[in-house]
N, C-alpha and C positions, 0 to 999 in steps of 0.2 A: 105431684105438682112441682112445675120448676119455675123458678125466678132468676132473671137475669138484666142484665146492665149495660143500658149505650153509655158511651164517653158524654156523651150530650145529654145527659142525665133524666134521659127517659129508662121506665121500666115493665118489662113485660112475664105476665103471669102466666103461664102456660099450664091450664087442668085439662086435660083431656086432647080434642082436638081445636080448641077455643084458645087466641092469646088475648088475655086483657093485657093493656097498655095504658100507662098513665106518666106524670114527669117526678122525679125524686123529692123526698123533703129536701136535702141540700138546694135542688133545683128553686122550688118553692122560696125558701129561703133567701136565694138569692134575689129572686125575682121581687121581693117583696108583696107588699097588698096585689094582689090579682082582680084586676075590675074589666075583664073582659077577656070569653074566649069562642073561639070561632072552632069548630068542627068538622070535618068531611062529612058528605052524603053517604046514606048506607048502599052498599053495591058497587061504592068507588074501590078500583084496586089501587095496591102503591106496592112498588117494589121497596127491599128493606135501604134504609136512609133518604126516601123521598120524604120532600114535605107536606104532614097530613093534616096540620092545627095549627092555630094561631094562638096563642095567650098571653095577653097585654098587662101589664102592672102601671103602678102609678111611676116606676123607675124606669121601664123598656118594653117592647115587644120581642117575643123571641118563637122562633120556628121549633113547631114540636116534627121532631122525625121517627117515619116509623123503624120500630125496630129489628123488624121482622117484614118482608112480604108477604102478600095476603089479601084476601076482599076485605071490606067493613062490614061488619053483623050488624051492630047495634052502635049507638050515639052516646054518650051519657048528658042528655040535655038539661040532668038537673044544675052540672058546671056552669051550663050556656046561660042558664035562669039564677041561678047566685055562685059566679066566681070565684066569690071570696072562702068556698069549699076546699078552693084547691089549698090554701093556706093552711085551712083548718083537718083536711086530711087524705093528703096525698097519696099517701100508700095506701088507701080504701077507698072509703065512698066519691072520693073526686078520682074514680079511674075516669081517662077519653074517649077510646074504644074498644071494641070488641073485632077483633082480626079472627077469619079462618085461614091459616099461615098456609102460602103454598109452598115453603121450602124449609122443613124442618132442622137440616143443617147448617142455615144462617145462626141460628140459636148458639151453635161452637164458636162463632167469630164475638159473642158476647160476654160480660162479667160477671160470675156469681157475685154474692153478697161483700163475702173477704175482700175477693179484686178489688170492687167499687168502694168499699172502705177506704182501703189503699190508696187508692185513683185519688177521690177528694180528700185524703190526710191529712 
């Protein structure tokens, strides 16, 4: 399994040939209380850095972008049904979506763990 780091603090889990994607706790954080988030259709593509989600707080709305290109597998609509998950846990059960990547080497242009430590310092 790898995990890795946009600048824009999304992050994507890669087991197998599946990437789950979801936004950082930093991100979270920042974003404050989370009361709204909007999702892509499954079967939509995005190439990697388009914009595929929306997630509103009570401070801003900010564009989630994918990290990776790829179609959409699956949705995580439990976000869509209580947002305030993403607060409570980002790096797991509030992942976004589920990407089948179609270009495995976009993955080298992203940040292991250490980087993205560093990155938000």
């Amino acid at each position: 399994m790898t995990l890795k780091f946009t600048e824009d603090h999304e992050w994507v889990k890669i087991d197998g040939d599946i990437a789950t994607v979801g936004i950082t706790a930093h991100a979270a954080e920042q974003l404050g209380d989370v009361v709204f988030v909007e999702l892509p259709e499954t079967g939509k593509s995005f190439g990697q850095n388009d914009d595929m989600a929306v997630v509103e707080s009570v401070k801003a709305a900010s564009d989630v972008y994918a990290p990776i290109s790829g179609e959409i597998l699956e949705v995580n609509n439990d976000i869509v049904e209580a947002p305030e998950k993403v607060n409570e846990d980002p790096a797991g059960a509030a992942w976004f979506v589920k990407i089948k990547p179609s270009d495995m080497s976009e993955l080298d242009k992203l940040m292991d763990e250490a980087a993205y430590k560093d990155f938000i310092g």
